[in-house]
C-alpha positions in Angstrom: -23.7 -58.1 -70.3 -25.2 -59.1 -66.7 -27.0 -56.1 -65.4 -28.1 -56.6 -61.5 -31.2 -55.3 -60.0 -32.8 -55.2 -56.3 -33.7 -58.3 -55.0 -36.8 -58.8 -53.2 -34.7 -58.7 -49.8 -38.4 -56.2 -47.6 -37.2 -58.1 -44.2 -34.2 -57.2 -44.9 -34.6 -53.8 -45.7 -36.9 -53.3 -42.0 -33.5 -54.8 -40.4 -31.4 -52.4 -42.4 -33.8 -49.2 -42.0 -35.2 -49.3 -45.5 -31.7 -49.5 -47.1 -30.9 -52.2 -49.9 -28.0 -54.2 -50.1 -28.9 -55.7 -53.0 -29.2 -59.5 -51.4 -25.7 -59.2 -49.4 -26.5 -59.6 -45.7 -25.3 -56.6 -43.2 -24.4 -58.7 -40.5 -23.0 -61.5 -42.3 -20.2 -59.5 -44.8 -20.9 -55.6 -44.4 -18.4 -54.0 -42.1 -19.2 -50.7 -40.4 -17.3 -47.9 -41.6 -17.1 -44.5 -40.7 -20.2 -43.1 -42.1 -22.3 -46.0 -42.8 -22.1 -50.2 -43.6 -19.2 -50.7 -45.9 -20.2 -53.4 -48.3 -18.3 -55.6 -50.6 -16.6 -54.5 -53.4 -17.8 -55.4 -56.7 -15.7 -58.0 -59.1 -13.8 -56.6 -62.1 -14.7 -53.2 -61.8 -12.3 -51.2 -64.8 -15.0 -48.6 -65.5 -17.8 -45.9 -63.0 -19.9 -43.5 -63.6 -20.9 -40.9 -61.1 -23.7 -38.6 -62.1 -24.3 -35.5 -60.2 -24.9 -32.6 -61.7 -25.9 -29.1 -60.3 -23.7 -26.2 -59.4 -20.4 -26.0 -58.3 -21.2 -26.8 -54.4 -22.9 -29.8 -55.4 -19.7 -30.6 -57.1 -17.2 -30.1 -53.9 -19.9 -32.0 -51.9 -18.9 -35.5 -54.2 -15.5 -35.1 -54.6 -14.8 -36.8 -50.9 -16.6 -39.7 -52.1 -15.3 -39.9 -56.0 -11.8 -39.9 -54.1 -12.6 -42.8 -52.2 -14.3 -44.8 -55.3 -10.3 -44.1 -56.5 -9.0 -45.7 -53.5 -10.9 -48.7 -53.3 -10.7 -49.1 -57.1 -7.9 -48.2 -58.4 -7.5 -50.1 -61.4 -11.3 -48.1 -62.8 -11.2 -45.2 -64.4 -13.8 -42.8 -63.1 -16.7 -40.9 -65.2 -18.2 -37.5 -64.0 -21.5 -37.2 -65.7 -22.3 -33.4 -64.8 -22.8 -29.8 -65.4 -20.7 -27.8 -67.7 -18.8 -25.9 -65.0 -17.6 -29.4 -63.6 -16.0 -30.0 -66.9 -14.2 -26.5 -67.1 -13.3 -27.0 -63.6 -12.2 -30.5 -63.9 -10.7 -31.0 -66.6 -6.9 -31.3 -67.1 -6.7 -31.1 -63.2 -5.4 -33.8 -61.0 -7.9 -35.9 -59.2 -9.7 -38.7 -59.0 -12.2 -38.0 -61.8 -10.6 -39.1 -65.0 -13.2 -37.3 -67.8 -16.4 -35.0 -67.5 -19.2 -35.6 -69.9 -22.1 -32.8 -69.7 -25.4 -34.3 -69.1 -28.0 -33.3 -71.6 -31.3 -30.9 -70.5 -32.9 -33.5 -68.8 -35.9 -32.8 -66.1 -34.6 -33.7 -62.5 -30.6 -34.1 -63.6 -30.1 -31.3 -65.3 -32.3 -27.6 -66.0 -32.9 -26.6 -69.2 -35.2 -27.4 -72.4 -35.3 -31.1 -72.9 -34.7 -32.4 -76.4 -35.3 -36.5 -76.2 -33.7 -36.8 -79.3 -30.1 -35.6 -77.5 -30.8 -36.9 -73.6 -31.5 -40.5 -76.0 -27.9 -40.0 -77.7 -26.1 -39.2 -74.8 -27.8 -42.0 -73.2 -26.9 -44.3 -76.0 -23.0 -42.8 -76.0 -22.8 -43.2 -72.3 -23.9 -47.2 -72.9 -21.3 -47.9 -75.4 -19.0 -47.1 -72.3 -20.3 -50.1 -71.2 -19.5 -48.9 -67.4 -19.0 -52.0 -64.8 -20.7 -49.7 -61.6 -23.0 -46.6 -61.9 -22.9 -44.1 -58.7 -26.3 -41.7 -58.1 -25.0 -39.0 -56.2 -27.8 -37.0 -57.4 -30.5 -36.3 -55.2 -33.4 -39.0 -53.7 -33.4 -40.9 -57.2 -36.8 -39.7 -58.9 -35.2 -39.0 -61.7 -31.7 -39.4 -61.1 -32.3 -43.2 -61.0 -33.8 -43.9 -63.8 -31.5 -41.9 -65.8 -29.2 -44.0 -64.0 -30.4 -46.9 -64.9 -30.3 -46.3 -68.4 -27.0 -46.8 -68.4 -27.2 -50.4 -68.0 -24.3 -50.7 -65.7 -23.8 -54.2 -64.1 -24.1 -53.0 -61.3 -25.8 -49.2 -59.2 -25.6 -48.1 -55.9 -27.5 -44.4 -55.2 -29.8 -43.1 -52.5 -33.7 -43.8 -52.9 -36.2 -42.0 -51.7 -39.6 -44.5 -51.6 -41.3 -43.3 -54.7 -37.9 -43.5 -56.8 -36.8 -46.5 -58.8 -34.6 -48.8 -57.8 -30.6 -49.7 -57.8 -28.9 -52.7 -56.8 -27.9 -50.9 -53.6 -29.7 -48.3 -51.8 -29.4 -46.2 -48.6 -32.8 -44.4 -47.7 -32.5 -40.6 -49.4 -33.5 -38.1 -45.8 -33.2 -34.8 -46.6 -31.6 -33.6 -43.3 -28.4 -35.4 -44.0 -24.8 -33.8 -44.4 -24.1 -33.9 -48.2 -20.5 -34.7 -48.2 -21.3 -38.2 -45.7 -24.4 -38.7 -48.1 -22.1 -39.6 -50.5 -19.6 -41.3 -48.6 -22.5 -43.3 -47.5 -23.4 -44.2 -51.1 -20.1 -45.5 -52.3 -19.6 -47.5 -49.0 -22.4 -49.5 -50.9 -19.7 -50.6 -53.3 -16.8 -51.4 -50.8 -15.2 -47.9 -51.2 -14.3 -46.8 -47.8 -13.9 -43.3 -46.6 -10.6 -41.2 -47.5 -11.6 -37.7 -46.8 -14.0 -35.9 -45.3 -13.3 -32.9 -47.0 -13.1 -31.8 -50.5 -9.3 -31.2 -52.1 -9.0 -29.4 -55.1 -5.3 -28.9 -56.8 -4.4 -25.1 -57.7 -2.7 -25.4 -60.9 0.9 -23.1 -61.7 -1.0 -21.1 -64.4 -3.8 -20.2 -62.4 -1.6 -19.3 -59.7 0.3 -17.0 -61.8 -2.8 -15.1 -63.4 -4.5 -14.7 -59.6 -1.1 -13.4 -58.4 -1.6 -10.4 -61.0 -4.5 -9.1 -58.9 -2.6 -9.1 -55.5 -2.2 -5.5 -54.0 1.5 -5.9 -52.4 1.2 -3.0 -50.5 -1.4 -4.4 -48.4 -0.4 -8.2 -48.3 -3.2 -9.8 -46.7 -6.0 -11.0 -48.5 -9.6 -11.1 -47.7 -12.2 -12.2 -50.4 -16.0 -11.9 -50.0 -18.7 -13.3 -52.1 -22.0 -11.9 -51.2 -24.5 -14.2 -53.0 -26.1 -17.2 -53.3 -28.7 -19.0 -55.4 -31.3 -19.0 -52.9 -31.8 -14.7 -52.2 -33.3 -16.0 -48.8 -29.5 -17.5 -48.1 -28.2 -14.1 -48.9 -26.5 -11.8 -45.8 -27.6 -8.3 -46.5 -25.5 -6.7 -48.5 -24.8 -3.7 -45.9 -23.3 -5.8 -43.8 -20.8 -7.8 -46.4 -19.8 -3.7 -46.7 -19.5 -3.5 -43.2 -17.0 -6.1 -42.9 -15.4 -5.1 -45.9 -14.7 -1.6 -44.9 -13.7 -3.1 -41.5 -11.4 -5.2 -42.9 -9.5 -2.8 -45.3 -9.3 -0.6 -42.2 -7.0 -3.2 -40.9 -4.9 -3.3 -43.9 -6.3 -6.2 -45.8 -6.9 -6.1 -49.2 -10.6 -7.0 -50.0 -12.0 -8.3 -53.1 -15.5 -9.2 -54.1 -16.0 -12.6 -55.7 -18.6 -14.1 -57.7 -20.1 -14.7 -61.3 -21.3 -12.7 -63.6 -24.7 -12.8 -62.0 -23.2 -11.2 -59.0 -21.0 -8.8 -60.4 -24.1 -5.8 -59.3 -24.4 -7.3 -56.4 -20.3 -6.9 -55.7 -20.3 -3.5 -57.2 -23.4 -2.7 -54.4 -21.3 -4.2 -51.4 -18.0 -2.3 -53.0 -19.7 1.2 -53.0 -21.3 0.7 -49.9 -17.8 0.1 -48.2 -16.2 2.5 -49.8 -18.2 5.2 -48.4 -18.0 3.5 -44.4 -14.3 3.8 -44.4 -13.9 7.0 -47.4 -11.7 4.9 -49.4 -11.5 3.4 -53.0 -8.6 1.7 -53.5 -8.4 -1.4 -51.3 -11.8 -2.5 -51.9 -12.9 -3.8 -55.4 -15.0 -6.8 -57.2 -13.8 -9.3 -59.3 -17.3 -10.8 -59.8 -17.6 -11.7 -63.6 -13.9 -11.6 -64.5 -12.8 -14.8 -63.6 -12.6 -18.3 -64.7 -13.2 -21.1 -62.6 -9.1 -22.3 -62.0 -8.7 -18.3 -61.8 -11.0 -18.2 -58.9 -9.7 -21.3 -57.0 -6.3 -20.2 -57.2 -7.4 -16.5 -56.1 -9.0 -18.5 -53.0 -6.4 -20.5 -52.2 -4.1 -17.0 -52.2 -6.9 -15.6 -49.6 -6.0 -15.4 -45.8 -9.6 -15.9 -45.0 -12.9 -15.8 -47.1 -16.2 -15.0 -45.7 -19.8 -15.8 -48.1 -22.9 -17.2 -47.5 -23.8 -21.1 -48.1 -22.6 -21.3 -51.6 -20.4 -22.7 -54.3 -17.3 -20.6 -53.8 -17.1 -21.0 -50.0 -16.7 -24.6 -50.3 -14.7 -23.7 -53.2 -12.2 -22.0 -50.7 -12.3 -25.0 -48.1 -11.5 -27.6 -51.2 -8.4 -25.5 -51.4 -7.4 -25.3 -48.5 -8.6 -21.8 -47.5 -9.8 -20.9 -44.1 -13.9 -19.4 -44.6 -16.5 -17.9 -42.1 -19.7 -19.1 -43.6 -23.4 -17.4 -43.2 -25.8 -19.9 -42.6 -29.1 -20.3 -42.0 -29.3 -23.6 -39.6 -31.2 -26.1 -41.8 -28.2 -25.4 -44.3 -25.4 -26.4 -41.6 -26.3 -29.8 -41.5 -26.4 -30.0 -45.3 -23.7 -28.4 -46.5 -21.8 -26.5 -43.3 -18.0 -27.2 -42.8 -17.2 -30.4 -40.6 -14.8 -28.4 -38.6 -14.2 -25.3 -36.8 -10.1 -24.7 -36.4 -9.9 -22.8 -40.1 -13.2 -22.5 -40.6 -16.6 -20.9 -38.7 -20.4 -21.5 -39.0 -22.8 -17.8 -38.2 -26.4 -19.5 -38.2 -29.7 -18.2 -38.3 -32.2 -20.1 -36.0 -35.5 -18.7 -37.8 -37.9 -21.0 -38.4 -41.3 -19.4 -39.7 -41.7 -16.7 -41.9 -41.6 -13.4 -40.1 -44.7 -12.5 -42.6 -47.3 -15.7 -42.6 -45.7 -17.6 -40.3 -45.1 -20.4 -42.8 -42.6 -23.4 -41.2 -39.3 -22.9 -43.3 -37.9 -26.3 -41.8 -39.5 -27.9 -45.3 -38.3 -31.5 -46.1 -37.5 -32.0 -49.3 -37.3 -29.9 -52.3 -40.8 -30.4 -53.4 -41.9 -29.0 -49.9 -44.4 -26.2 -50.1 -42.5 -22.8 -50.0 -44.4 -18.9 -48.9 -44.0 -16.6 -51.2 -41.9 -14.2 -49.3 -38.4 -13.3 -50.3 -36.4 -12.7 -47.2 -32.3 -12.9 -45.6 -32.9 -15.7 -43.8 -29.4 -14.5 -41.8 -30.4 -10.7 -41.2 -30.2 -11.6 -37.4 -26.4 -12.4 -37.7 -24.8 -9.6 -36.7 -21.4 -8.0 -38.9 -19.9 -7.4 -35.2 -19.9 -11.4 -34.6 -18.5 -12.4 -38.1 -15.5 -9.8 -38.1 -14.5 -11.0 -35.0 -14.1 -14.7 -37.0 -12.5 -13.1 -39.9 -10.0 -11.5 -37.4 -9.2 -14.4 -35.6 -8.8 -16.7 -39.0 -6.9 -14.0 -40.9 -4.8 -14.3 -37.7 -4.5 -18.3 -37.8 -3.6 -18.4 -41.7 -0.7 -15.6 -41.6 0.8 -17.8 -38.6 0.2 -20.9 -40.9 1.7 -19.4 -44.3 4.6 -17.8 -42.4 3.8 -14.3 -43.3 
């Protein structure tokens, strides 16, 4: 099998900004599509592999581009090389990924204790696939591409940053770049033109029947909070999710906390809290911990409006087609904020230094040096300012749904 590599193209990747296109000329065959160059498509393409693992946000973030991969090879079937919640997510749902495979422990693709002896045999597994084009949707390619490569595709396409290995075709990795068009970037690189800009997620019958057994049809509008996040610095104080909670229920909604099972004290926190503002204990309640992953997207997709900080089950809610107010702080927004503000709304934080050392938090890069202050980078966003978004999207979605 023909495996291709870069070519040794350094004048053109000055021209091209220090991306690689692999020997194929921008000006002479590349067309310009809505993100960045489209490139050719590669030649008998029936199998891809995408590898991106992390959490479930990182997930929402590729599926824009994994549909267009779909479009622009239809024939292929596509691989999701990822985290175990992609595959209890994914699988048996209608999309464009055709089957999950869990990456092994592996440092830089996936946390966890390393065991060479299974990241080899997966490795090995994954080869017998003998997969025609390998995506790196992972990252700035330190490790990601080399695990890539080990695939021994014909042919890669990823993001590099300048100390990573490298693919066929590369687009410079720079951190400050919207996830979601970061990937759409990297599969231009193999002729796969943009079909969304958005992620879409399909609610499947069952899960809409076991989310329809925690609706309150006394109060029939929904509102559904999730107060954490994996970075506590991304975290809105959890007075003020209780503020807006108790607000909310004072307006009739029905308000339930979301989140894992490493939120569920969290929820409880924001549920007590509420309950005491507004001296009630019945429309206010977490879910946190109780649900599986197709529970909780079809429990989002049966919210009028959810409000949570940068995290997975925010653009959980926007993949299915949920209207969110999102708590941000700004470097976040242009990572990983919604594209639009009609059904959904962006609170930032514009804090820059650490209110204790004065350390610069606008760090580049993961590896960036961090203080070691733990802080709510949003404690400046006022609960006054974020109701008044709930309002007005709980508002917009019971026009849109007809209630």
């Amino acid at each position: 099998m023909e495996v291709h590599v870069e070519q040794e193209i350094d004048v053109d990747k000055v021209a091209t900004g220090g991306a690689d296109f692999g020997g194929e000329r921008l000006d002479a065959t590349a067309g310009q599509g809505l993100v960045g160059p489209l490139l050719g498509r590669f030649d008998g393409v029936k199998k891809i592999a995408v590898l991106r693992g992390g959490g479930l946000g990182d997930l929402m973030f590729a599926v824009p581009a994994m549909q267009s991969l779909a479009a622009a090879y239809p024939e292929a079937t596509i691989t999701l090389l990822g985290a175990p919640l992609h595959a209890a997510l994914l699988d048996g749902r209608p999309g464009p990924v055709d089957r999950v495979e869990v990456l092994p422990f592996a440092h830089g693709v996936r946390p966890g204790p390393e065991d060479p002896v299974a990241v080899e045999e997966f490795l090995a597994r994954m080869r017998e696939d003998r997969f025609d084009l390998a995506v790196q949707l992972h990252g700035g390619g330190r490790f990601s591409n080399p695990f890539l490569l080990e695939l021994q595709a014909r042919h890669t396409v990823g993001a590099r940053t300048e100390d990573a290995a490298a693919l066929e075709r590369t687009i410079p990795y720079l951190y400050y770049q919207h996830e979601v068009l970061r990937a759409l970037e990297v599969v231009g690189l193999a002729g796969a033109a943009p079909v969304a800009l958005q992620p879409q997620l399909t609610v499947l019958p069952e899960e809409e029947t076991a989310a329809a057994g925690l609706l309150d049809a006394g109060r029939p509008s929904l509102v559904t909070i999730h107060p954490g996040a994996s970075d506590q610095r991304r975290q809105w104080p959890p007075s003020y999710f209780a503020q807006v909670a108790a607000w909310a229920a004072q307006d009739g909604c029905q308000v339930l906390l979301i989140g894992g099972s490493e939120d569920a004290d969290l929820a409880d926190d924001v549920v007590s809290q509420a309950q005491e503002l507004m001296h009630d204990a019945g429309s206010i309640r977490s879910v946190a911990g109780q649900l599986g992953l197709g529970e909780l997207a079809a429990l989002l997709r049966a919210s009028d409006v959810m409000l949570g900080n940068d995290s997975g089950p925010r653009h959980l809610a926007q993949a299915v087609g949920t209207p969110t107010v999102g708590i941000y702080w700004a470097g976040n927004v242009i990572m990983a904020g919604a594209l639009g503000r009609t059904v959904h709304r962006v609170h930032m934080s514009w804090m820059t230094h650490c209110p204790v050392c004065g350390s610069d938090l606008t760090q580049v890069g993961w590896t960036a040096e961090r203080c070691e202050h733990e802080f709510p980078l949003t404690e400046q966003i006022r609960p006054e300012d974020v109701y008044s978004d709930v309002r007005q999207l709980r508002a917009t979605s019971l026009l849109l749904r007809g209630k």
